[in-house]
N, C-alpha and C positions, 0 to 999 in steps of 0.2 A: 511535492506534497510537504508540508510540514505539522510538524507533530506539536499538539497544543494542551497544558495543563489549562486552559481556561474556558470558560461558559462558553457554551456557544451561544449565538444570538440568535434574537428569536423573529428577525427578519431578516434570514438570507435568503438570497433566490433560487437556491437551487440546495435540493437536501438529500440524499438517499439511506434510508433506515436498513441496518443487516444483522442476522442474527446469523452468529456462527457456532461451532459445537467444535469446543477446544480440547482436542486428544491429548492428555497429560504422559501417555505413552510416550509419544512424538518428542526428539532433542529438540528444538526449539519451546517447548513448554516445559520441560522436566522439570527445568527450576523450580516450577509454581509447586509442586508435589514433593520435593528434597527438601526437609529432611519428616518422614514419614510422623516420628515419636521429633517432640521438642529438643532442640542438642544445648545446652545453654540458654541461652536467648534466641536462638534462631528458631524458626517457626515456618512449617511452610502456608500457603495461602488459606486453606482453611483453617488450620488450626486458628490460626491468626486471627482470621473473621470469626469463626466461633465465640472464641474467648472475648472479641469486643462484645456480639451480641448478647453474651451470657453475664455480661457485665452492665449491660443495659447502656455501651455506648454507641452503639449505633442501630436503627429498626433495622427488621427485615418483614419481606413482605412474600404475599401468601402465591405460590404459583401456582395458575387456574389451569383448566382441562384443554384449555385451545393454546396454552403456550404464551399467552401476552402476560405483560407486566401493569398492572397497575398502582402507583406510587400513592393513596390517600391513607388516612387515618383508618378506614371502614376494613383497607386491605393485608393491613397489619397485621402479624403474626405476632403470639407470643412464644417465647423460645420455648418456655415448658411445653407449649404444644408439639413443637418440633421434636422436643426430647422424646413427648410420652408417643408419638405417632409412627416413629421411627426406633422405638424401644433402646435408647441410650441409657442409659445407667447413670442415675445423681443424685446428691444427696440435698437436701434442704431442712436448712441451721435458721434460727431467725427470721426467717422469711428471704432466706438467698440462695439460690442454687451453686450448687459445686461439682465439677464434672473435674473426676481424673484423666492427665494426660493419655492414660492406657485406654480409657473407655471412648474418647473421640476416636471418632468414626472416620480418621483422618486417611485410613488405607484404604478407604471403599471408596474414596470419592476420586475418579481416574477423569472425570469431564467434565464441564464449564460449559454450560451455555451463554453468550455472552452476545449482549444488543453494543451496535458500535455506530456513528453515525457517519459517512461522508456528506461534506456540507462546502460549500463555494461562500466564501467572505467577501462581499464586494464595498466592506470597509477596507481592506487593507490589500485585496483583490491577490487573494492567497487561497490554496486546495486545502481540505485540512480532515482527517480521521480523529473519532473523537471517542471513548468509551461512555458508555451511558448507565450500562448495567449486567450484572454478572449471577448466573446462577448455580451455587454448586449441585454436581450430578450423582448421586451415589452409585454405586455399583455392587447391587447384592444377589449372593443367589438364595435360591427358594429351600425351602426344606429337605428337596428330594434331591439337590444337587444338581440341578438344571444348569441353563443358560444364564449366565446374570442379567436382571431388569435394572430399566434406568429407575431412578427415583428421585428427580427433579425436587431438592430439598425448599429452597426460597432464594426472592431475588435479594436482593442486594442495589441499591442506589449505589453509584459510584460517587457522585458528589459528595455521600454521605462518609463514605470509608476509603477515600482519597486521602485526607492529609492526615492520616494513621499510616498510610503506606509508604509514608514517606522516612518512618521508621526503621523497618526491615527491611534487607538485602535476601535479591537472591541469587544463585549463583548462574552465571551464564556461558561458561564452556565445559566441558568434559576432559580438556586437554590442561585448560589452567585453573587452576581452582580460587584463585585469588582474582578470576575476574567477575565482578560483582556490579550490579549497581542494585538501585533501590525497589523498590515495587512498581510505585509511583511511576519509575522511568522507564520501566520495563512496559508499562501500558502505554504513556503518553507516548512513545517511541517506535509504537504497535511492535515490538518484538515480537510477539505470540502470532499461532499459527492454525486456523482454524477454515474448515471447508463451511458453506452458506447452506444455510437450513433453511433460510425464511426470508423475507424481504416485507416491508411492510405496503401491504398491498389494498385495494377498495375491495376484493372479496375475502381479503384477511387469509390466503390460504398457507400455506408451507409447499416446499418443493414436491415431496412426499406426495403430496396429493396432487399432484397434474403431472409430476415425473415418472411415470407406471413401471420402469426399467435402472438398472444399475448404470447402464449410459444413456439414458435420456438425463438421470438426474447429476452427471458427472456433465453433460455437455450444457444444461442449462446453468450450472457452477461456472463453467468457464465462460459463458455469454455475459454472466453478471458483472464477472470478474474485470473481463473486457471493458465491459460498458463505463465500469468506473476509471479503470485509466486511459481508455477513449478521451472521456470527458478531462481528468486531471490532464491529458494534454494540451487539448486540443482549447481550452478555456481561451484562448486569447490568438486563436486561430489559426493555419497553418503558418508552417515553419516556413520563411520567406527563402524563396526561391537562388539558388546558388548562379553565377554567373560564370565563372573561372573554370578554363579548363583541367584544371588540375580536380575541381570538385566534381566536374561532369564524370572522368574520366572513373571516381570513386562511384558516383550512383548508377554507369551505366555506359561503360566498354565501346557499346556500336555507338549511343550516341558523340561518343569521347573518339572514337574513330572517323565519323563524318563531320565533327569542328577542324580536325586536325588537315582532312583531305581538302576541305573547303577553304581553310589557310592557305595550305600550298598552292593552292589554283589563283587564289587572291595574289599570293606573294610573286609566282611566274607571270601574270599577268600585268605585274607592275614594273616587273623589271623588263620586259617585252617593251611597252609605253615609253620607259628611260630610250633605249638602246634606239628606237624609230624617231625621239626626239633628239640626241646626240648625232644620229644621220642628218637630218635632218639640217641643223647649224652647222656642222660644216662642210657641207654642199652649199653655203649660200655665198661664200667667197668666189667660186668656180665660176657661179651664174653674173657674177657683176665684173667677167675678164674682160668683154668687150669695150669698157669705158676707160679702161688703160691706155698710153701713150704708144702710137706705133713707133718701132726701130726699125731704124734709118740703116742701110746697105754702104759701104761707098770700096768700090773697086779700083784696084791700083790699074794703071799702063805701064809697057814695059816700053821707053823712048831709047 
């Protein structure tokens, strides 16, 4: 598989749409959620996104009741909506909104829905994982100090707030903290780690809804999962078959046992072959004694 900052194209033959639900708990994603409050210039991913949309550089758009994304003008959000719907705190001077670092809602938001696509390029006849679109998740609890609810803020194009990303770093070990790359590379590279929610289907449904169980819907995750590196392997069809017994001997013991016996039987049988043809020549001197010159006798007298 290789990892691609570019469009995907809009005739490949093969495409598979996944939505996953990215645990910012989980070390593999914590980057996206460090550093909580702004430290300098560093910002973790919402913050980040926030402040472009409150700045009016990049839309977002409105996320519906059945979970899909739709990217037109009609499905556009405006951020003050987002603000007054989700009760953030800001202020508006001239006709501009302003939100303090303290009042984003940067610590409630622990998950990411995020649409990603695997897709087969049979221009360049390459596997390739692509980001499409990301939604941040808040995580609020209710008055009475419940369970926290999710609350699916808006989506986000990734095309759109792609080369802002390429901006910010963020950090990707726990052991060195100087290892970093950018945002940008952190997607394009699929760093992040997220179990499958959804798959884009003809009855539109979610796992959720045909998975009735905690391992039915863990066993249909791994089918999925399968299926796509199935296919990333298998695209150019199997791996050609090994001849050397030295390779047999790695894929399979008995059959690397019965090359070996089948040698020696070959190998004794040849040398058997040698040894009956060596008899064979010379015994042929023996058979042609008769055509030699008789000796002659001759007896003395005693006179």
């Amino acid at each position: 598989m290789f990892p691609t900052a570019i469009d995907m194209p809009e005739d490949v033959v093969w495409r598979r749409d996944i939505y996953r639900e990215i645990d910012l708990n989980k070390d593999a994603n914590a980057g996206l959620y460090y550093p909580v409050e702004p430290i300098d210039k560093q910002l973790n991913l919402f913050t980040f996104v926030f402040k472009l949309a409150l700045n009016g550089y990049i839309p977002v758009y409105e996320y519906r009741l059945d979970g899909s994304e739709v990217f037109s003008d009609a499905a556009k959000v405006k951020i003050k909506t987002v603000l007054d719907n989700y009760h953030i705190f800001y202020e508006e001077k001239d006709g501009k909104l302003r939100v303090d670092n303290s009042d984003i809602p940067s610590a409630e938001v622990k998950l990411y829905y995020l649409k990603e696509s695997a897709y087969y390029d049979q221009a360049n006849s390459t596997f390739h994982r692509k980001v499409l679109a990301f939604c941040p998740v808040m995580m609020r609890e209710d008055d009475f100090g419940g369970e926290a609810s999710k609350y699916p803020l808006f989506w986000v194009k990734y095309s759109d707030v792609e080369p802002f990303l390429t901006r910010q770093t963020v950090m990707t070990s726990n052991l060195n903290n100087a290892a970093t790359m950018t945002m940008a590379d952190f997607f394009t590279l699929t760093k992040y780690e997220g179990k499958i929610y959804k798959t884009n289907n003809m009855l539109g449904r979610t796992l959720a809804q045909y998975c009735t169980t905690d391992s039915a819907m863990a066993k249909e995750q791994r089918k999925i999962e399968g299926e796509l590196t199935s296919f990333e392997k298998n695209i150019f069809g199997d791996q050609a078959k090994k001849d050397s017994l030295d390779s047999i001997a790695n894929l399979d013991p008995k059959a690397a046992a019965k090359a070996r016996k089948v040698s020696r039987r070959s190998g004794s049988k040849s040398e058997t072959e040698k040894t009956t043809k060596v008899r064979r020549r010379s015994s042929s001197p023996r058979s042609s004694g008769g055509s030699s010159a008789a000796r002659v006798t001759v007896r003395r007298q005693r006179h």
